[in-house]
C-alpha positions as a printed Julia matrix, in Angstrom:
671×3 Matrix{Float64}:
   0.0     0.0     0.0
   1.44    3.75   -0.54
  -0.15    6.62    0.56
  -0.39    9.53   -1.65
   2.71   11.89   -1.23
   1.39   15.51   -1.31
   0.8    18.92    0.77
  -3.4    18.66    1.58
  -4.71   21.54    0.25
  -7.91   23.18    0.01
  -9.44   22.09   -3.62
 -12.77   22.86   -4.94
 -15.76   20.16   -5.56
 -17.7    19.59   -8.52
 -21.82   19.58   -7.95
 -24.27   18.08  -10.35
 -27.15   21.05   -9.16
 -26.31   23.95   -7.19
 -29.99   26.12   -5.96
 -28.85   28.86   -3.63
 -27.52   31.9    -3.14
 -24.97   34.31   -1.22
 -26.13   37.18    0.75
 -23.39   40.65    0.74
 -23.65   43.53    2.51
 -24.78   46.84    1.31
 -22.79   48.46   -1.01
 -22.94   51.29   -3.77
 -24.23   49.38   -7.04
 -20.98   48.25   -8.81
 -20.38   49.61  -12.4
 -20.44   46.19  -14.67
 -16.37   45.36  -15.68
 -15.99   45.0   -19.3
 -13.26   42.72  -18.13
 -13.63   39.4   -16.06
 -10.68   37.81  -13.8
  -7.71   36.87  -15.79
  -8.59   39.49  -19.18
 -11.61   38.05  -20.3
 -13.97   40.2   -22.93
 -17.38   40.35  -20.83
 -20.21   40.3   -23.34
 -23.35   41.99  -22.02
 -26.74   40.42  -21.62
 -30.48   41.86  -20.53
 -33.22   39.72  -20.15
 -36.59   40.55  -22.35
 -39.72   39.56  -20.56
 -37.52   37.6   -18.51
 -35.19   35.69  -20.71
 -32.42   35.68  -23.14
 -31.19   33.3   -25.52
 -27.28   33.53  -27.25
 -26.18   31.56  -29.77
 -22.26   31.38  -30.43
 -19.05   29.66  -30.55
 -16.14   29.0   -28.89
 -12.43   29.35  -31.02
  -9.2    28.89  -30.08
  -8.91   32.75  -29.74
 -11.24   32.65  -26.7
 -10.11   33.51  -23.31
  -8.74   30.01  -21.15
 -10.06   29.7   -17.96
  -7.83   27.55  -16.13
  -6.85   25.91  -19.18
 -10.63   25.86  -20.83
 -11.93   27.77  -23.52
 -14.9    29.85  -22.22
 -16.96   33.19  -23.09
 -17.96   35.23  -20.06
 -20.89   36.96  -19.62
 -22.33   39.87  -17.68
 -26.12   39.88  -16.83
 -28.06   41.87  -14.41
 -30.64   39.41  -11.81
 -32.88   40.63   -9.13
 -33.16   39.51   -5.42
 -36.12   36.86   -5.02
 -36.37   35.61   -8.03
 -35.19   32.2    -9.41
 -33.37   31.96  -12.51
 -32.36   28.38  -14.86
 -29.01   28.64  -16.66
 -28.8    26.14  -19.67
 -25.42   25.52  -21.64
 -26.25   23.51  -24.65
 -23.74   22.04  -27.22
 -23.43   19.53  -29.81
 -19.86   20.08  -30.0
 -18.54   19.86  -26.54
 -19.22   18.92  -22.51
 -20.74   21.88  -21.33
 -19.8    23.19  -18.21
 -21.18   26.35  -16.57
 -19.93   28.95  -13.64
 -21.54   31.84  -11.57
 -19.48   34.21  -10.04
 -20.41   37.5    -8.42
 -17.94   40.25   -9.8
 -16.07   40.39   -7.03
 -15.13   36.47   -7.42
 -16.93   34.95   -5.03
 -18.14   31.7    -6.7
 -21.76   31.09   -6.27
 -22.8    27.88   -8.29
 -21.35   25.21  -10.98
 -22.31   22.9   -12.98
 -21.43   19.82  -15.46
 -24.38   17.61  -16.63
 -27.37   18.35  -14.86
 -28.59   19.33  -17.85
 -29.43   16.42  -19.65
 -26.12   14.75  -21.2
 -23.57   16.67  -21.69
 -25.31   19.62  -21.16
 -24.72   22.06  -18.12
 -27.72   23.32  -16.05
 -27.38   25.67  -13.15
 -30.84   26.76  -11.23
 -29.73   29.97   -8.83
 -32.22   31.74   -6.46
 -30.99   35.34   -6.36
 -30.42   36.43   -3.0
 -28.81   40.54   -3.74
 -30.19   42.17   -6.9
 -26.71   42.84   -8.58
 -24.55   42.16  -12.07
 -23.38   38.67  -11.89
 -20.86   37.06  -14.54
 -21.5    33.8   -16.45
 -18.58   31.51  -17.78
 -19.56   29.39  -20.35
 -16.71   26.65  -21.19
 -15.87   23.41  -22.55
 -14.73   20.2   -21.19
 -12.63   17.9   -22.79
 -12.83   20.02  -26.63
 -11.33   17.43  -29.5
  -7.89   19.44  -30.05
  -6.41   15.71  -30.53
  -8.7    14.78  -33.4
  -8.28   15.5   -37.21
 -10.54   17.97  -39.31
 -12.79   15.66  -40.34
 -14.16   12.47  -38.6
 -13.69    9.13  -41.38
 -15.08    5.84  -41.69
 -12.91    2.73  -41.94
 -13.27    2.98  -45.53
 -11.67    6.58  -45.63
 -15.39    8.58  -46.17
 -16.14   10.99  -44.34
 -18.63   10.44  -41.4
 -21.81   12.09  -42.04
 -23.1    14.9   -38.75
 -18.62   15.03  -38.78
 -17.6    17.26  -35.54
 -15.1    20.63  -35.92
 -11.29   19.63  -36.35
  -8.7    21.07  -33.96
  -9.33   24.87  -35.08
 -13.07   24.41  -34.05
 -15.61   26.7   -34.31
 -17.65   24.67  -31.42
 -21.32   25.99  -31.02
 -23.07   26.2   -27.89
 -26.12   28.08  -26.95
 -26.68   29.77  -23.8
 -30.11   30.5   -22.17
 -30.92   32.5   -18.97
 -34.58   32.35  -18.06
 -36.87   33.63  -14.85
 -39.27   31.39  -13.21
 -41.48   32.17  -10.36
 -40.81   30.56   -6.97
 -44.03   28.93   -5.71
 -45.11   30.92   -2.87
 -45.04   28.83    0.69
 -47.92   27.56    2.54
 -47.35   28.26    6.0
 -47.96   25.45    7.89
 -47.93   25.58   12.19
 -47.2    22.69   14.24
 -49.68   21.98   16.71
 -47.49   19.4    19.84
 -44.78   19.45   17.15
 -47.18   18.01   14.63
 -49.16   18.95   11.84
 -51.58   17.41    8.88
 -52.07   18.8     5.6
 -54.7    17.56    2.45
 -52.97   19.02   -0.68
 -53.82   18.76   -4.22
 -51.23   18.92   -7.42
 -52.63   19.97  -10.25
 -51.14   21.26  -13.6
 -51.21   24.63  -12.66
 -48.81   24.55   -9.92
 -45.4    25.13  -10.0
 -43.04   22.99  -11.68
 -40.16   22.0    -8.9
 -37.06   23.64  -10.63
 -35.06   22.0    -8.39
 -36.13   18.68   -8.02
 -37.86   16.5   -10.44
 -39.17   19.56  -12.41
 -43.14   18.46  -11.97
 -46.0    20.27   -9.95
 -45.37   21.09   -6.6
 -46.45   22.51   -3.59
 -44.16   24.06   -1.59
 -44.83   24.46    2.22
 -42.73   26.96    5.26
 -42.82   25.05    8.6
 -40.79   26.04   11.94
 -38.55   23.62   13.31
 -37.15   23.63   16.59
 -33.64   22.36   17.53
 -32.67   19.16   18.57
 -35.88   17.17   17.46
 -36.18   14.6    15.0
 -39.31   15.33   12.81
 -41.18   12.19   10.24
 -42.07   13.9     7.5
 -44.76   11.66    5.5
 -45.87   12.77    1.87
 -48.59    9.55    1.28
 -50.66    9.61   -1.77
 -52.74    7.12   -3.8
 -52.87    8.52   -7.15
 -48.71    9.03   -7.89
 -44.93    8.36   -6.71
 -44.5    10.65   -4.22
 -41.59   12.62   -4.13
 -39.98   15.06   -1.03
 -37.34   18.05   -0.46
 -36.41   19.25    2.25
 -34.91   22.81    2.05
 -33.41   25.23    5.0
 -34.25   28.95    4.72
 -31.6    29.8     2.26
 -32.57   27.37   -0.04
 -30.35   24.8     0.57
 -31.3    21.63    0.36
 -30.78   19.06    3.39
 -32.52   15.79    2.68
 -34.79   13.82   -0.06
 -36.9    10.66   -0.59
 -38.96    8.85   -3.01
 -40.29    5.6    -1.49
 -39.18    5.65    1.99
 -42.54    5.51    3.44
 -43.54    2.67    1.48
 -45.02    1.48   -1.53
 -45.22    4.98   -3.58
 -45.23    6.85   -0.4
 -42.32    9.3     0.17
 -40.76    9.88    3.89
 -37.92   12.08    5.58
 -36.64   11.62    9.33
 -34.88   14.85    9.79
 -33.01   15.93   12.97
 -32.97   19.4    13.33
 -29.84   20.86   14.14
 -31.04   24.76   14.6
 -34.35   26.37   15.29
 -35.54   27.94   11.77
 -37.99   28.35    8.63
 -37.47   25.71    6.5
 -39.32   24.22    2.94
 -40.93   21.12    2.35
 -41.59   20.07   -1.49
 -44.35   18.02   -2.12
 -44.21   16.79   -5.85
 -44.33   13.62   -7.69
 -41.32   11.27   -9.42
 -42.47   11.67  -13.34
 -44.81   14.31  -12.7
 -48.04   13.18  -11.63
 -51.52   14.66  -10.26
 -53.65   14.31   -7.63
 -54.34   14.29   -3.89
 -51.98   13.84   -1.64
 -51.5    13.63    2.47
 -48.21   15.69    4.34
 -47.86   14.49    7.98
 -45.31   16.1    10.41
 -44.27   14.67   13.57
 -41.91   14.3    16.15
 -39.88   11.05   15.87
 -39.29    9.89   19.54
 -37.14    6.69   19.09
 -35.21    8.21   16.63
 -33.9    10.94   19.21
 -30.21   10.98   20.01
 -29.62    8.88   22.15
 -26.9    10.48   24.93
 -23.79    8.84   25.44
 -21.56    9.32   28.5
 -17.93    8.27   29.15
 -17.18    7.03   32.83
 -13.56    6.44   33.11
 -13.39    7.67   30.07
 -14.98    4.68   28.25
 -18.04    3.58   27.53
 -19.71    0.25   25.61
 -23.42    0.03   24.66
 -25.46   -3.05   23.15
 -27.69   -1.79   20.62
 -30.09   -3.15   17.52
 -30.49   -2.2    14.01
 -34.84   -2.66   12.65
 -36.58   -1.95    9.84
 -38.35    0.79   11.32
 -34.66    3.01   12.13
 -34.4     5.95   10.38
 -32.18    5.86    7.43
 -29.15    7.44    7.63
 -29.56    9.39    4.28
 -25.76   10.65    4.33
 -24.04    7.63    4.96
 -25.65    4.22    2.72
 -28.88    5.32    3.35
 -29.92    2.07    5.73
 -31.41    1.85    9.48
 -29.05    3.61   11.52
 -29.08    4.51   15.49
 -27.98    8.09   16.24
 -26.0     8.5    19.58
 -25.06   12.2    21.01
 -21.8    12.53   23.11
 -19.86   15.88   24.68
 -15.77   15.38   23.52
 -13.59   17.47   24.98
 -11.1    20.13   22.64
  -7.47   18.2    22.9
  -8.54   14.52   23.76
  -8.08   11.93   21.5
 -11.15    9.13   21.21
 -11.52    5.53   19.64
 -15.03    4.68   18.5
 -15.86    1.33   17.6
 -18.29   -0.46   15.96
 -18.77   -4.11   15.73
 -21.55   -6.51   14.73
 -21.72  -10.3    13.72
 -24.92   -9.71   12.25
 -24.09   -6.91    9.31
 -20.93   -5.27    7.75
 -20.54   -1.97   10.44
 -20.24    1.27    9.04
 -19.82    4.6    11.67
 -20.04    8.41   10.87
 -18.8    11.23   13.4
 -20.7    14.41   12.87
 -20.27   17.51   14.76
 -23.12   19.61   16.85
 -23.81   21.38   12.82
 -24.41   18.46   10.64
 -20.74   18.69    9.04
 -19.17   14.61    8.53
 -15.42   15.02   10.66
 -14.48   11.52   10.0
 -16.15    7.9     8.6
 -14.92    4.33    8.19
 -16.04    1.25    7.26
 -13.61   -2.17    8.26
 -11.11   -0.12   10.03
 -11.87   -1.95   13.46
 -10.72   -5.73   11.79
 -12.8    -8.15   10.01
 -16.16   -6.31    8.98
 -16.18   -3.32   11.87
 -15.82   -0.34   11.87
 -13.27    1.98   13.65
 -12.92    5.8    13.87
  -9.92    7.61   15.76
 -10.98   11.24   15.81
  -9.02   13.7    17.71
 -11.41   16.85   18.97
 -10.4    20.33   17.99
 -13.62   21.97   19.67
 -15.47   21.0    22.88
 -19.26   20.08   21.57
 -21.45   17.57   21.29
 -20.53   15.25   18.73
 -23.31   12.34   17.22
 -22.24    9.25   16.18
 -23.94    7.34   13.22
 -24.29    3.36   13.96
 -25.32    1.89   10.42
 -24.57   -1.06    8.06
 -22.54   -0.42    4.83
 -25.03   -2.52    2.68
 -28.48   -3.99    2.53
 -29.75   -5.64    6.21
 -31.85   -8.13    5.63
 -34.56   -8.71    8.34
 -37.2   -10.63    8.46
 -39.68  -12.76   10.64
 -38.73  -16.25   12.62
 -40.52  -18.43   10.18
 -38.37  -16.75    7.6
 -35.11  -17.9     6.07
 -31.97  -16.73    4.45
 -29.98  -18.83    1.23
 -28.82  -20.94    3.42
 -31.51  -21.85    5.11
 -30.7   -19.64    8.86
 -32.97  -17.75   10.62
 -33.96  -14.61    9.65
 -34.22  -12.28   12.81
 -36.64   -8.68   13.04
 -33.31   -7.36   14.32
 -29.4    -6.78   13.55
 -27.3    -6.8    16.72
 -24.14   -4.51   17.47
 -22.06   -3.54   19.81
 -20.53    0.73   20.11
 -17.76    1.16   22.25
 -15.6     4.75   22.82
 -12.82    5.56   24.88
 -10.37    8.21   25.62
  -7.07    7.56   24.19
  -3.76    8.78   25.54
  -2.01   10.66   23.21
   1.22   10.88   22.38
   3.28   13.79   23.68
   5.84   15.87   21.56
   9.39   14.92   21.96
  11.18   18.23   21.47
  13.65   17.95   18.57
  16.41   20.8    18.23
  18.03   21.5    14.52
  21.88   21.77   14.47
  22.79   23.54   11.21
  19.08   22.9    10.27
  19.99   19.1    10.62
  18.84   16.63   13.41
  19.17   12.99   13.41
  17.2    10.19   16.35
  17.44    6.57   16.68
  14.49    5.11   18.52
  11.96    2.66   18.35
   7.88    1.64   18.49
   6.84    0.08   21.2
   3.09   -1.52   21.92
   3.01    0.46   24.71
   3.36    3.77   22.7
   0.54    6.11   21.65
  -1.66    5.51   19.05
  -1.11    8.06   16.0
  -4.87    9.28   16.03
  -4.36   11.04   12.79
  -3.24    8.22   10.47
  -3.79    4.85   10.55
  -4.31    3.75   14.57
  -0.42    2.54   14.66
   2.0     2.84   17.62
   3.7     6.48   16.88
   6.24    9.01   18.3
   5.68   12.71   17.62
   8.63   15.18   17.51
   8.13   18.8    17.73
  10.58   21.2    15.64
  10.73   24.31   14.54
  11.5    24.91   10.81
  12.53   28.21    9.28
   9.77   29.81    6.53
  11.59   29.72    3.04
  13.39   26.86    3.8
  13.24   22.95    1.97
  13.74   19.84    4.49
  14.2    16.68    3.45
  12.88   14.46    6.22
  13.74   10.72    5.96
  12.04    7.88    8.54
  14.04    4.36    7.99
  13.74    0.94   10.03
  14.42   -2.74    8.77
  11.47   -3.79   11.54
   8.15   -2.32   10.1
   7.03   -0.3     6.9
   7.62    3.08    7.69
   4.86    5.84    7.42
   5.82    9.37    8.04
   3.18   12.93    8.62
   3.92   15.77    9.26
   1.0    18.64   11.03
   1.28   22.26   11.84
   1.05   23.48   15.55
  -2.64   23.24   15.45
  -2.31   19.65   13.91
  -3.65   20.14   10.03
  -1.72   17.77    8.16
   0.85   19.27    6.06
   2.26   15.96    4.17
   2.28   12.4     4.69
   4.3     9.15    3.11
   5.1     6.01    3.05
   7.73    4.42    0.67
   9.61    7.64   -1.08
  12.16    6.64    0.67
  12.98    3.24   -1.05
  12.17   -0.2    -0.25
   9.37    1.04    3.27
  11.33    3.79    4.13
   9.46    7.42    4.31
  10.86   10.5     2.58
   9.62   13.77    2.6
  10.79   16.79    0.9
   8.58   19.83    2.89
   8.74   23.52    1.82
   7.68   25.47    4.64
   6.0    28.53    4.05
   6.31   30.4     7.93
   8.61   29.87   11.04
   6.69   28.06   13.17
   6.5    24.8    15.16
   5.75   21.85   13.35
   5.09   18.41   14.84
   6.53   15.14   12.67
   4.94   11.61   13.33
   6.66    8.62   13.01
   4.73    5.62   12.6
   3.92    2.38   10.86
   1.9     1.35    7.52
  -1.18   -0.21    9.26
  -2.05   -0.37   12.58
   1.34   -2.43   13.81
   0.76   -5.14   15.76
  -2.07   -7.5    15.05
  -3.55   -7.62   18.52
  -2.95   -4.33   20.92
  -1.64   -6.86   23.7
   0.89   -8.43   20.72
   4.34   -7.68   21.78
   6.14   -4.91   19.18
   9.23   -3.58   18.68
  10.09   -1.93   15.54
  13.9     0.63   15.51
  14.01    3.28   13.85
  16.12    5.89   12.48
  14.47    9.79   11.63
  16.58   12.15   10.19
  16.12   15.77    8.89
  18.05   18.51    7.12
  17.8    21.19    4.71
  17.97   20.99    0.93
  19.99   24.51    0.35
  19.79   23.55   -4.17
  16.64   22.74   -3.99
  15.48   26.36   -2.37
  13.03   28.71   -3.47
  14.43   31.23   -5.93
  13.1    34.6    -5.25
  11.6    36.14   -8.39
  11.28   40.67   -8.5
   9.04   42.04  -11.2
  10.99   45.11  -12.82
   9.44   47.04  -15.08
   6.04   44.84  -14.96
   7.96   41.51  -15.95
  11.2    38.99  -15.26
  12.09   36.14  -17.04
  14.12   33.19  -15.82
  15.99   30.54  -17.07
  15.99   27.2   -15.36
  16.36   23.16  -15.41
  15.01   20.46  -14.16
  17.03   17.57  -13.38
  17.01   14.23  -11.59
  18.23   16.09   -8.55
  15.13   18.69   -8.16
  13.23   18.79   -5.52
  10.24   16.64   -6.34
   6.31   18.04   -6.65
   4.49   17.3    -2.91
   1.15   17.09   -5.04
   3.05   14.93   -8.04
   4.7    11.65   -6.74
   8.01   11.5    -9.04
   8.06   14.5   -10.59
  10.72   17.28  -10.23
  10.05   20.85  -10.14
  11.41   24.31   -9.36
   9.95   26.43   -6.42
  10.02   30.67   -7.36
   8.82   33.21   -5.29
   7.01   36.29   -6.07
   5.26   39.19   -5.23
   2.29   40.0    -6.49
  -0.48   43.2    -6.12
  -3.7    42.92   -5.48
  -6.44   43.77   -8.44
  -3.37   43.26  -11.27
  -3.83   40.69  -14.31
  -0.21   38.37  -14.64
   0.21   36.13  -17.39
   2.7    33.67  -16.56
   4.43   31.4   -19.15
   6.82   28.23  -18.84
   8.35   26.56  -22.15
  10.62   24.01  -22.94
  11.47   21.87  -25.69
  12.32   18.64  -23.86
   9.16   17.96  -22.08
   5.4    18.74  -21.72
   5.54   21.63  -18.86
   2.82   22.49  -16.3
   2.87   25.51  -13.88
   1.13   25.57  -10.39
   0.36   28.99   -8.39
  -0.35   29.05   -4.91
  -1.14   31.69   -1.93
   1.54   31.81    0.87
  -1.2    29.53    2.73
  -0.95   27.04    0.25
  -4.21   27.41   -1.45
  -3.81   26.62   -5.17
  -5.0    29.6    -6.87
  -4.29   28.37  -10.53
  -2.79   25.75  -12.52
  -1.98   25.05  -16.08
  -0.52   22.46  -18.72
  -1.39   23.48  -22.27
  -2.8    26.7   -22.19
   0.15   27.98  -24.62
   1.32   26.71  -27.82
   2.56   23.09  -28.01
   3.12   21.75  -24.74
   3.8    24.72  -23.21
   1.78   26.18  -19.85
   0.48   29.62  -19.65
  -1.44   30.7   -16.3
  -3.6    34.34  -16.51
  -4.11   35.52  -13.12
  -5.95   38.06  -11.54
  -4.43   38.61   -8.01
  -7.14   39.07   -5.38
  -4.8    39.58   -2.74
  -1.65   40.86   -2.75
   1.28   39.27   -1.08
   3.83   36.22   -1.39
   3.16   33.3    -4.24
   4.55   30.05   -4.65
   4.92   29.47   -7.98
   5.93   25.69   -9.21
   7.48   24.77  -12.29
   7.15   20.98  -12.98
   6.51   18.42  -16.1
   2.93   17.38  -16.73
   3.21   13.42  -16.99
   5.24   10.6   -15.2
   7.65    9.11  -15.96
  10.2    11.96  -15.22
  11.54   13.45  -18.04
  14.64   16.46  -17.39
  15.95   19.39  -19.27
  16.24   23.34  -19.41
  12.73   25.71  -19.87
  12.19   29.41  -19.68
   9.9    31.49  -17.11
   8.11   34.71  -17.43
   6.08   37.11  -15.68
   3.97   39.87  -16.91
   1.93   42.39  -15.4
  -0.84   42.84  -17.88
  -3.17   46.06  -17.73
């Protein structure tokens, strides 16, 4: 096994349909840019009786956007209404992007538009100018002019060669939000008779039929059964909070055609329930609300700091709808900012599966067979004192099922799946300090079974060294033994890991090559692949050798704009420092300084391999990154600096296996 041998950074996630909004504060109306980020012509648009329709193309002239052709466009939308963006082509993916001008990305899309179409459905939250990228995924530059046949004809409906054109059209059109029923909970319940009929709404962000679309209050800390029961079509539910996100949905939960949501509510507030139907139907329907006693938390306390509960799995257990979507037990316990805990999940009877939630709703951690055998094992060390829940489920189907009922192989089938959830306060580790002498420092030590557990990797016996690097500086950090397969981390002083490995050392020795970006104190783990010893009372013990010191030739070279440019020549060779986001690939570390609100283009050629640039903040957050955006296999990055201060800019080949030789670097500053 090798772990992945990169910095963890921050990196954006791709959503099929994005309904929402962002809320800013009040501020003189901005004058539309005839520019977008990184130079791109923004073509106007106004909507006529609430719609506009563009056809165009996309060329090879066209502004890249992170290395994809797009168009960008500018088009006023007002606060409380709802508006569908479609991207249609013939000749390419389609992939769509919202931005506010300022940047701030507020929806994107891929193929929720039917194929390879892009759809994005936004509900305006600020009546303001908003930019639109329209770009392509995955154009044909590889292919020939001209599509042929085996025979040598040419292909009839034949797509644009290299050059392009490639059509798309682009629609923006307003649709009315249903307005919401109010509904008030009487005892925490309510009962509705509703009716869908053609004239109703169509659910733009759902299944697109009727719907009804209802406000309710929900208070915090209750679990609410919402029922949607109907004879007449497949019921269909959403659940929405009062920004329009959406939190949970269901077709035939509540049996048969009947649709049904067990939501715990995690904060007191307005939210939405959609009542519609899967494939559109019409017709009465029933929408029940009420409280959902047995599927409260149930409140977990540690005495001497451990705890161990029996509990069952039914058919009637909520589904947990953002883990596998089975019966699932929800437990509530109070961890403690600092402590380390070991949560366990076992069963005979199913394949365990845990979550770890905090008091918001947001998933800190998840496993499936990490405990041994089919259970499951989570070792979560608290950053915040809360209340935590923990998610008992199954990872796949549970079949249940009445005595007189029998599985394959001819066993019992019981109403119930057994389990067992155990937690318990772990000891953690403490720092070894570790001084550097002439930025070097070398320790021979071992694992023991009675060390630590490394609660941020893999459960194994660990020691943890804390050292202080210099800012600016490359370490190569090296963790060698002949007893166990090495596995090395390394975490800030707040613990976010920085970098992990396991074999870049040769043979199951760790290697790491860290830039760090500030002065601080860092903490390194040493550890083993796995979780040692096969039994915790198993006797281990595993030498070991760590060693650090600095690379000095494998620096960052500090880069000075003068005049609005520099240009730099340099080479890559089997001695460069290698990529922490590219296993095996070398590249060349510059820093520069860049101003806030100023346009760079930034180009790296060469004519012995395929290049590829990188830029990141001082943080570490990638802020752009580019293989072919030039001619040939050259990179090109356009950047529009949002905040001015120190950039890490990397200069590495795009595909493995290495290849070395000489390239050129520029900056520009471009008005």
């Amino acid at each position: 096994m090798s772990f992945a041998r990169s910095v963890i950074l921050p990196l954006g996630i791709f959503a099929l349909l994005v309904i929402g909004g962002i809320s800013f504060a009040d501020k003189e109306e901005p004058k539309p840019p005839d520019k977008a980020p990184g130079l791109a012509k923004v073509i106007p648009l106004e909507l006529k009786d609430g719609k506009v329709r563009v056809e165009s193309k996309l060329t090879t002239a066209d502004h890249r956007d992170k290395g994809r052709l797009c168009k960008v466009y500018s088009i006023r939308l007002e606060e409380g209404n709802a508006y569908r963006i479609d991207l249609r082509s013939g000749d390419f993916d389609s992939f769509l992007r919202l931005e506010h001008p300022a940047g701030t990305e507020l929806a994107q899309d891929d193929d929720s538009g039917g194929g390879l179409n892009a759809q994005i459905n936004f509900r305006c939250r600020r009546t303001d100018t908003y930019h639109i990228f329209a770009l392509a995924l995955g154009l044909p530059f590889d292919k020939k002019e001209t599509d042929k046949d085996k025979d040598g004809a040419e292909k009839k409906g034949k797509r644009p060669g290299k050059e392009g054109p490639w059509a798309f059209t682009l629609a923006v059109e307003r649709y009315e939000l249903g307005k919401a029923i109010p509904v008030v909970l009487k005892d925490s319940k309510a009962h509705v008779e509703g009716n869908l009929t053609k004239d109703d709404l169509k659910d733009r962000g759902g299944k697109t039929g009727p719907s009804k679309m209802y406000s309710v209050r929900l208070e915090v800390n209750t679990v609410y059964r919402i029922d949607m029961k109907s004879k007449e079509f497949d019921s269909f539910l959403r659940l929405e909070d009062s920004a329009g996100k959406q939190l949970a949905i269901d077709d035939d939960s509540g049996g048969d055609r009947n649709a049904r949501i067990t939501f715990f509510c995690r904060r007191t507030d307005m939210y939405q329930i959609i009542a519609t139907a899967l494939g559109g139907g019409l017709g009465a329907f029933t929408l029940t609300i009420a409280p959902e006693e047995k599927a409260k938390p149930i409140v977990l306390v540690l005495k001497d700091r451990k705890l161990q509960v029996e509990g069952k799995l039914t058919p009637a257990d909520p589904k947990d709808r953002a883990g596998r979507g089975g019966p699932s037990k929800l437990y509530s316990i109070r961890m403690e900012a600092g402590k380390a805990y070991r949560i366990d999940l076992m069963s005979k009877d199913f394949d365990a599966f845990l979550r770890l939630e905090d008091s918001s709703g947001m998933q800190l951690a998840q496993d499936d067979d990490g405990g041994g055998g089919t259970n499951a094992r989570i070792m979560f060390l608290c950053r915040k004192t809360d209340n935590h829940f923990i998610i008992a489920s199954a990872l796949s189907g549970l079949r249940f099922g009445k005595e007189d009922k029998f599985d394959k192989d001819g066993k019992k089938l019981k109403g119930f799946a057994a389990f067992t959830l155990a937690v318990e306060e772990m000891e953690k580790a403490k720092p070894i300090p570790l001084v550097l002498t002439d930025g070097k420092a070398r320790v021979e030590s071992k694992l023991t079974t009675a060390d630590a557990r490394d609660i941020g990797g893999q459960g194994g016996p660990c020691k943890i060294y804390a050292v202080r690097l210099t800012g600016g500086e490359v370490y190569r950090l090296d963790l060698m033994s002949k007893a166990f397969d090495a596995l090395m981390r390394v975490e800030d002083g707040v613990g976010k890991q920085l970098a992990i490995d396991d074999d870049s050392g040769g043979d199951r020795n760790a290697r790491i090559h860290f830039l760090c970006r500030r002065t601080d104190n860092y903490f390194v783990v040493a550890t083993v692949l796995g979780k040692g010893p096969a039994k915790e009372k198993e006797k281990f013990d595993g030498p070991f050798v760590l060693a650090i010191e600095p690379q000095e030739r494998t620096k960052p070279i500090t880069l000075r704009l003068r005049g609005g440019e520099v240009k730099a020549n340099g080479s890559l060779t089997p001695d460069s420092l290698r990529d922490p986001t590219s296993p095996g690939r070398p590249v060349q570390v510059y820093v520069v300084e860049l101003e806030a609100d100023k346009t760079y283009r930034i180009d790296m050629a060469s004519r012995k391999f395929d290049t590829a640039l990188r830029l990141e903040t001082a943080e570490g957050e990638i802020v752009a990154q580019n293989d072919d955006s030039a001619e040939d296999i050259n990179a090109q990055i356009t950047y529009r600096c949002k905040r001015a201060g120190l950039h890490y800019l990397f200069a590495t080949i795009f595909a493995s296996p290495a290849k070395f030789g000489p390239f050129t670097l520029s900056i520009q500053l471009r008005e």
